[in-house]
C-alpha positions as CSV (number, residue, x, y, z in Angstrom):
1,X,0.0,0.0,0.0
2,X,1.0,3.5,-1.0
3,X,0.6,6.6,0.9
4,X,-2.0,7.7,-1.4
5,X,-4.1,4.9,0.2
6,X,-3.7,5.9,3.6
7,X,-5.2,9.5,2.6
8,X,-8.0,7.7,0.9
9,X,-9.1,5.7,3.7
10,X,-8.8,8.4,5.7
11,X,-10.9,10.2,3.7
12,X,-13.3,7.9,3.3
13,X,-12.7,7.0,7.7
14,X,-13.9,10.2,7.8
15,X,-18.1,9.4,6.1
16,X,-18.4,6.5,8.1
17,X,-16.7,6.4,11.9
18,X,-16.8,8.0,14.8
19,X,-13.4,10.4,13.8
20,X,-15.9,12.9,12.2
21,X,-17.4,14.0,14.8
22,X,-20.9,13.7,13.8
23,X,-21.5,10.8,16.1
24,X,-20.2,12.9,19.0
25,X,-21.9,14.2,21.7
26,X,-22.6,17.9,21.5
27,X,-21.5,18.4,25.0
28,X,-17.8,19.8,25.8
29,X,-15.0,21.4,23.0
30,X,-15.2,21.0,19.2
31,X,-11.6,20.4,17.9
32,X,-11.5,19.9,14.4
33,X,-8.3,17.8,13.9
34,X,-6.2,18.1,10.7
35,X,-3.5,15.2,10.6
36,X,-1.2,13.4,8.3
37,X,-1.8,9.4,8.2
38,X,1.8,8.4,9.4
39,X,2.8,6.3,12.6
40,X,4.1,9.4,14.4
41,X,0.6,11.1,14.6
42,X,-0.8,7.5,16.6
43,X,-0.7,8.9,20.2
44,X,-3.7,11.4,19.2
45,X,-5.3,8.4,17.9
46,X,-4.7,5.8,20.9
47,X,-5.8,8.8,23.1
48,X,-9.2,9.3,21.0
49,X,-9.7,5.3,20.5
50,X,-9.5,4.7,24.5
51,X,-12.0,7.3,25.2
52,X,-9.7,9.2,26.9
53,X,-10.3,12.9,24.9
54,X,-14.3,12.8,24.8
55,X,-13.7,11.8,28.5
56,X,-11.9,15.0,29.1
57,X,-15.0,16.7,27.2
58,X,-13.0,17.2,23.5
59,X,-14.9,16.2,20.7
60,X,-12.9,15.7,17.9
61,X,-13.2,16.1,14.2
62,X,-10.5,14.5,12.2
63,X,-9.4,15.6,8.8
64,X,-6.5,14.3,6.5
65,X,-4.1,16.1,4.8
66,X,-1.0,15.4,2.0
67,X,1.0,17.7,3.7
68,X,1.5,20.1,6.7
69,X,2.0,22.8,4.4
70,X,-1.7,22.4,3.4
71,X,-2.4,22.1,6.8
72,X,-0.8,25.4,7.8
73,X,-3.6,26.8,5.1
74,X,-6.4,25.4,6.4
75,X,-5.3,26.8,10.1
76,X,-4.9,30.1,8.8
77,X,-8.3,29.9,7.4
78,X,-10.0,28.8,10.3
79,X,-10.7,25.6,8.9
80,X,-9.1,23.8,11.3
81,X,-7.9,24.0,15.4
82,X,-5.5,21.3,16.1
83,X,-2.5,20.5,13.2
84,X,-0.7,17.0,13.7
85,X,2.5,16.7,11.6
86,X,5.8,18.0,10.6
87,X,7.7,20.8,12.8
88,X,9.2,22.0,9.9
89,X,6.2,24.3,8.4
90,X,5.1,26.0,12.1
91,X,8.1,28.8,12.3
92,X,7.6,29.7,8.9
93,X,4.0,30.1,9.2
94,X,4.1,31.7,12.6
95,X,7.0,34.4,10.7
96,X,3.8,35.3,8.3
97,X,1.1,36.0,10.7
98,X,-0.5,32.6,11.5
99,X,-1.0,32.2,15.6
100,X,0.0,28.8,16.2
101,X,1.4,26.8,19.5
102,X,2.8,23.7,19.6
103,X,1.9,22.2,23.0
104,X,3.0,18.9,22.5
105,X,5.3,16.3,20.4
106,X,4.5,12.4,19.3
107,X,7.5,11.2,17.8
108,X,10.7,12.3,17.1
109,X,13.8,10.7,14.7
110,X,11.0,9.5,12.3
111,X,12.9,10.0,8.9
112,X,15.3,7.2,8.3
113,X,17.5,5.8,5.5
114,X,16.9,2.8,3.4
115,X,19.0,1.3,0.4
116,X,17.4,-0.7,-2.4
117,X,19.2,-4.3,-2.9
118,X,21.4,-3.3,-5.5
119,X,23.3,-0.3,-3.4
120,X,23.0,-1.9,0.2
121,X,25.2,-4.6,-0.9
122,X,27.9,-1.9,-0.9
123,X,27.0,-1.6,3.1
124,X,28.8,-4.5,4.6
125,X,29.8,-4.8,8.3
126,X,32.7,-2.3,8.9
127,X,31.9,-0.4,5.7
128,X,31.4,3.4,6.0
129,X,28.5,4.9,4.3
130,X,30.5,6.8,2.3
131,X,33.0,4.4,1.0
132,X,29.6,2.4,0.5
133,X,28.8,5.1,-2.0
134,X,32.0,5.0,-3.6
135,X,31.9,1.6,-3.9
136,X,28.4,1.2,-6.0
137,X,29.8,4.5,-7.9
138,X,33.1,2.3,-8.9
139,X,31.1,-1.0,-9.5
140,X,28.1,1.0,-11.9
141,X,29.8,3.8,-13.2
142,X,26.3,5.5,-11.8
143,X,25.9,7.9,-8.6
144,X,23.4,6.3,-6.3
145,X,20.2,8.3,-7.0
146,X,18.7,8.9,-3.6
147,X,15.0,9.9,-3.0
148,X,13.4,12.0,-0.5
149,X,10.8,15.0,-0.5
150,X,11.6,18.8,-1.7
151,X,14.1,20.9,-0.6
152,X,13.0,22.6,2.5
153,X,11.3,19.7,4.0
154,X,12.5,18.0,6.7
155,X,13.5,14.9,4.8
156,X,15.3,16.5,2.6
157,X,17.2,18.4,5.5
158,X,18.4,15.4,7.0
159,X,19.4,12.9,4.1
160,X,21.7,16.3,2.8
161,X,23.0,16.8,7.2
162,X,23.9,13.4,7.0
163,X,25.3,12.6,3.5
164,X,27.9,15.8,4.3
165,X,28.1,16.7,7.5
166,X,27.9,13.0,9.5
167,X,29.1,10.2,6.1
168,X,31.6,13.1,4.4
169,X,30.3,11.1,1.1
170,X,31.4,12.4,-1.7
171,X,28.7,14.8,-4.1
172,X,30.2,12.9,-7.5
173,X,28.8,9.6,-5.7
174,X,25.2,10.4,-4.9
175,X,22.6,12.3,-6.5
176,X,19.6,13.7,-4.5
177,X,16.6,12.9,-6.3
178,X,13.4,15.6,-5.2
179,X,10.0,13.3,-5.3
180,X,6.8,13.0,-3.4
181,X,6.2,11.0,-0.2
182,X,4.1,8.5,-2.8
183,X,6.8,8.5,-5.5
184,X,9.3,7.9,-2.9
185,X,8.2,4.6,-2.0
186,X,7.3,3.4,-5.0
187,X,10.8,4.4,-6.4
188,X,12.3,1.9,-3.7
189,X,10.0,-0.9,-4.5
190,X,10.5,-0.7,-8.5
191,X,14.9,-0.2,-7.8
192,X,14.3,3.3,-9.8
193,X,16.3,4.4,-6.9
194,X,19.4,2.7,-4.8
195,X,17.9,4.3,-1.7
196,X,15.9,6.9,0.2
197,X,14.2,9.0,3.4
198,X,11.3,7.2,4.1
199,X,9.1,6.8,7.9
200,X,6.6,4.7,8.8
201,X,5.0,3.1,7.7
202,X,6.4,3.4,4.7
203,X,9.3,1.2,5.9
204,X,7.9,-1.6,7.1
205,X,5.7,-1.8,4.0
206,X,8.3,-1.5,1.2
207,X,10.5,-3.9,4.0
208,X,7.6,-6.6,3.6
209,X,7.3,-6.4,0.0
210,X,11.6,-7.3,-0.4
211,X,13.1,-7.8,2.4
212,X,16.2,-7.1,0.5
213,X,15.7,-3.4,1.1
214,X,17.9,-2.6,4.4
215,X,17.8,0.3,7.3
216,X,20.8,1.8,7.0
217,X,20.6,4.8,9.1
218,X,18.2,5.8,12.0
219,X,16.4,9.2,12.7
220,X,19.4,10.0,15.2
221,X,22.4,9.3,12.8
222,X,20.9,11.2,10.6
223,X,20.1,14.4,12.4
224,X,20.9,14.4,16.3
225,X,17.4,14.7,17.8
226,X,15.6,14.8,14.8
227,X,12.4,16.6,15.6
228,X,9.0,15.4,14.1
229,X,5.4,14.9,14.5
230,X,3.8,17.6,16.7
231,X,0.9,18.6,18.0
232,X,0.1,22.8,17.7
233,X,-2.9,24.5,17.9
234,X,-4.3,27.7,16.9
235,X,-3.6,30.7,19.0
236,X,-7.4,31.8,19.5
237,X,-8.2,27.5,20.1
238,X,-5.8,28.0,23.1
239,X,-6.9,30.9,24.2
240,X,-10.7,29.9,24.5
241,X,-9.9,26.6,25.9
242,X,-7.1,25.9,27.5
243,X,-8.2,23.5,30.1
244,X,-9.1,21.4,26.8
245,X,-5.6,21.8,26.0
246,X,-4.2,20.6,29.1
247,X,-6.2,17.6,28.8
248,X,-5.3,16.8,25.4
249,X,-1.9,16.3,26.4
250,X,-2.3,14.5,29.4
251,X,-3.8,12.4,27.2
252,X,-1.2,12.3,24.8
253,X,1.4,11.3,28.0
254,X,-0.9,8.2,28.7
255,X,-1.1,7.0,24.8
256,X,2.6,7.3,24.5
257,X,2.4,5.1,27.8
258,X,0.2,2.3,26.6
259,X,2.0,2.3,22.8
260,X,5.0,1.5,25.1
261,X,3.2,-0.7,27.3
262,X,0.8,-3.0,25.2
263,X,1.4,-2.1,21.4
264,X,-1.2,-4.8,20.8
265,X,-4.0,-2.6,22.4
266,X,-3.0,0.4,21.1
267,X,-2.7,-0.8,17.3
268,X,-6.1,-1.4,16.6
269,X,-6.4,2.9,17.2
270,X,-4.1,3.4,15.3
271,X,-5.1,1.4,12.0
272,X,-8.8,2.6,12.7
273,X,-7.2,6.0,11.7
274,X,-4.5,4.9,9.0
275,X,-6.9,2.2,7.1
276,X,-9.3,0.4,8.4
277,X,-10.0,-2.9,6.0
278,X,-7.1,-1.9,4.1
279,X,-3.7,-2.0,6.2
280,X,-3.0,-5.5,7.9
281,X,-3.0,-5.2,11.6
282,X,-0.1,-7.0,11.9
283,X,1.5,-4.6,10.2
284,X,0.4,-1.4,11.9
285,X,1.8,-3.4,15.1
286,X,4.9,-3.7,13.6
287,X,5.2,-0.3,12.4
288,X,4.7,1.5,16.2
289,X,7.3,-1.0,17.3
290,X,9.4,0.2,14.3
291,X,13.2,1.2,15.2
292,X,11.7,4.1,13.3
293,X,9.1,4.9,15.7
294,X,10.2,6.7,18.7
295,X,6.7,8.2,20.4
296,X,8.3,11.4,22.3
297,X,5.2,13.9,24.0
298,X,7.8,16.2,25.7
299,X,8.5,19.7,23.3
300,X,10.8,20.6,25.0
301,X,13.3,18.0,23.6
302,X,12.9,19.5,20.3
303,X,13.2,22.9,20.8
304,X,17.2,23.2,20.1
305,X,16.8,20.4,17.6
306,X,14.4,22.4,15.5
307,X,16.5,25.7,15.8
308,X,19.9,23.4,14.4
309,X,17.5,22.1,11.8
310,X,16.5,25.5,10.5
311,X,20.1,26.9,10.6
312,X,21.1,23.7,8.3
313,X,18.4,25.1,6.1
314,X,19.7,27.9,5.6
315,X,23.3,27.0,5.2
316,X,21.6,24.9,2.5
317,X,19.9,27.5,0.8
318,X,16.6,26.0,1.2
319,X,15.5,28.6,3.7
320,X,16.9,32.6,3.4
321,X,17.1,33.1,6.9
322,X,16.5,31.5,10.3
323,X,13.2,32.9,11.9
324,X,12.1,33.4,15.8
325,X,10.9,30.8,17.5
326,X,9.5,33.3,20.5
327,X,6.2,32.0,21.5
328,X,5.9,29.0,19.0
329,X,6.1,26.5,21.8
330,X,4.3,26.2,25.3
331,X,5.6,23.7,27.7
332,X,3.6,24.2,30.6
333,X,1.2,22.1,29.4
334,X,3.5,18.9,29.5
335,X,5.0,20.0,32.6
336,X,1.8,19.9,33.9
337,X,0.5,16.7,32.7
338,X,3.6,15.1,33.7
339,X,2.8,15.9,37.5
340,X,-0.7,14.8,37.4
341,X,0.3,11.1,36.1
């Protein structure tokens, strides 16, 4: 299954379950939910599947998205109260006018690296990544054509940190090859690429279907403290409600305790949201237990992270210059939750 799936059974998740909130009491706080259908989002979802947020009087409304970028529109708009993906697109945003707060994490080092069969042959034991390189350049006469998303995104940013600043490959040997989260994947599967950034649950998909395709570098070798999935709402939702807030990510703390605890139990919330009749359960349990899936609630672990990844960006060019992060996050909400468990 493709990403492109995911987003349609969200889509469709949203007509017929529970998730779109027209089957929820009208009692409490309306939060309508926008959200990207990856593994790091699953602690909103294990939190909404035990009962936990209608519990604490939040009814929530969940929408997909392709992209947090889109997202960012639909906040802006008013569309949406709650975003769920990427920390990448929230200082940006916040630099143009948008009030937005990120009160809480999910996951963090989500972004890994993966080589199709023909270049992770090059990566035997003792083999440095970039003499792996070299070696498939020598052996093909050919660079190794590595995917990930756009320049600017966090994938991007952290195949380019890690291919010059942590392997020291060398440019002539690789070629960084722009594509979409969908193309990506299928790239791997169909060897139009010798490797890529993908996260789950991409990886254990593409890992099923050849198991010949090999992790060859996790979230944390590739960018120290990768920062990821978040959880920021609008400015005026926190205002107006922020006991709603605070219980939100208490909520979150106790998810990220139970997908620790009993992955079992908490799978069946998370392919509820991701697929339902389409993604095997089996694999949705194997994707939260994923080296690449690293459930993190606490913000402020990614704070400094997020500031290194934006001065990257701009050493890259990708970004002209690195912008404030005054007021984009608010701890006190975890801090909080954290004393009350």
């Amino acid at each position: 299954m493709d990403r492109r799936q995911f987003l349609l059974a969200g889509s469709s998740l949203l007509a017929s379950t529970p998730l779109a909130g027209a089957a929820w009491a009208q009692s409490g706080v309306t939060a309508r939910v926008g959200y990207i259908p990856v593994i790091g989002t699953a602690p909103v979802f294990v939190a909404n599947g035990e009962g936990w947020l209608k519990e604490a009087g939040i009814n929530a409304a969940f929408t997909v998205f392709e992209s947090g970028p889109n997202m960012i529109q639909a906040l802006a708009s008013g569309t949406i109260d709650l975003y769920v993906a990427g920390i990448a697109p929230l200082a940006v945003a916040r630099s143009r006018g948008v009030d937005i707060r990120v009160v809480a994490a999910t996951a963090v080092a989500e972004n890994v690296f993966v080589a199709a069969p023909a270049l992770a042959k090059f990566f035997t034991p003792g083999t440095a990544p970039a003499a792996a390189f070299k070696a498939h350049k020598a052996a093909t006469g050919k660079p190794a054509r590595l995917a990930t998303q756009p320049a600017g995104s966090v994938p991007n940013t952290t195949l380019q940190y890690w291919l010059w600043e942590v392997a020291k490959a060398d440019k002539a040997d690789v070629e960084v090859v722009p594509m979409g989260i969908d193309a990506t994947q299928q790239a791997v599967l169909a060897a139009a690429v010798e490797g890529a950034i993908v996260r789950e649950p991409a990886l254990s998909i593409i890992q099923t279907r050849n198991p010949g395709i090999k992790l060859i570098a996790g979230g944390e070798e590739l960018f120290p403290g990768q920062p990821g999935t978040v959880v920021a709402a609008s400015g005026d939702f926190v205002t107006k409600n922020p006991d709603a807030v605070q219980k939100l990510v208490t909520s979150l703390v106790r998810a990220a305790a139970l997908i620790a605890k009993d992955p079992d139990k908490a799978a069946p919330h998370v392919g509820a949201a991701l697929g339902k009749g389409i993604v095997d359960p089996a694999l949705i349990r194997q994707a939260l237990t994923s080296p690449a899936s690293k459930f993190q609630i606490d913000p402020r672990v990614i704070i400094e992270p997020s500031r290194a990844m934006q001065a990257y960006q701009v050493k890259l060019g990708s970004l002209e210059k690195e912008l404030p992060f005054d007021g984009l996050f608010e701890t006190q909400y975890y801090e909080r939750a954290i004393k009350t468990l």
